[in-house]
N, C-alpha and C positions, 0 to 999 in steps of 0.2 A: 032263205033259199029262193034262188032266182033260175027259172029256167029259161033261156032264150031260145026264138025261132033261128034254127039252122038254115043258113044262105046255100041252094044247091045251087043253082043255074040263076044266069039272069041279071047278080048283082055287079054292078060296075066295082064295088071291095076287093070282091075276085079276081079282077084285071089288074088292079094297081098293085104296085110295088108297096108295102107295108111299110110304115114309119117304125123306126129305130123308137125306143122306151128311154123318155128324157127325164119322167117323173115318176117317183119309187112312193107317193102318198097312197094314200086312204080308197083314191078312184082306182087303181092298178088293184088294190089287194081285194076291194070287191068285186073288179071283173075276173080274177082271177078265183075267185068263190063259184061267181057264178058259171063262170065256165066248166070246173069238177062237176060244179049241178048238171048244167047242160049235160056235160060228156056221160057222166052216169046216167042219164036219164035215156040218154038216143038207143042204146047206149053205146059205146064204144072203150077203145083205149086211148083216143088220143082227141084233140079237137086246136086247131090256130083260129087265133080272135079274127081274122077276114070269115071263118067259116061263120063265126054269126054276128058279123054286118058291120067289126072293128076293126080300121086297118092300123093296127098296130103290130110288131115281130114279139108276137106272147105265142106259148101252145102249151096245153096242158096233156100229159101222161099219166096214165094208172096201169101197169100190169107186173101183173104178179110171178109173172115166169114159170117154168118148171120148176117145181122143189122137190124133186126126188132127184136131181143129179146129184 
């Protein structure tokens, strides 16, 4: 479990335009770990890898919705 410092202000990641995801290995699938960590932890429901310091076009989601519709 990895938890990364969240980029608010400041970071030049922020500005740029995000790279497209060329490579499906090992490094994707544990930023993509630790990013659930992250976003659970902040916490929230959502989080894109520029928010903490990647620029790559990744975002992770968790919500649960209403279950009584």
């Amino acid at each position: 479990m990895t938890i990364r410092p969240i980029c608010i202000t400041g970071e030049p990641v922020l500005h740029q335009r995000a790279a497209e995801v060329v490579d499906f290995g090992p490094e994707l699938s544990q930023l993509v770990e630790d990013m659930f960590d992250t976003m659970d932890k902040a916490p929230g429901v959502g989080l894109a890898a520029p928010q903490i310091g990647v620029g790559l076009r990744v975002f992770t989601y968790d919500y649960a919705g209403d279950d009584d519709n």
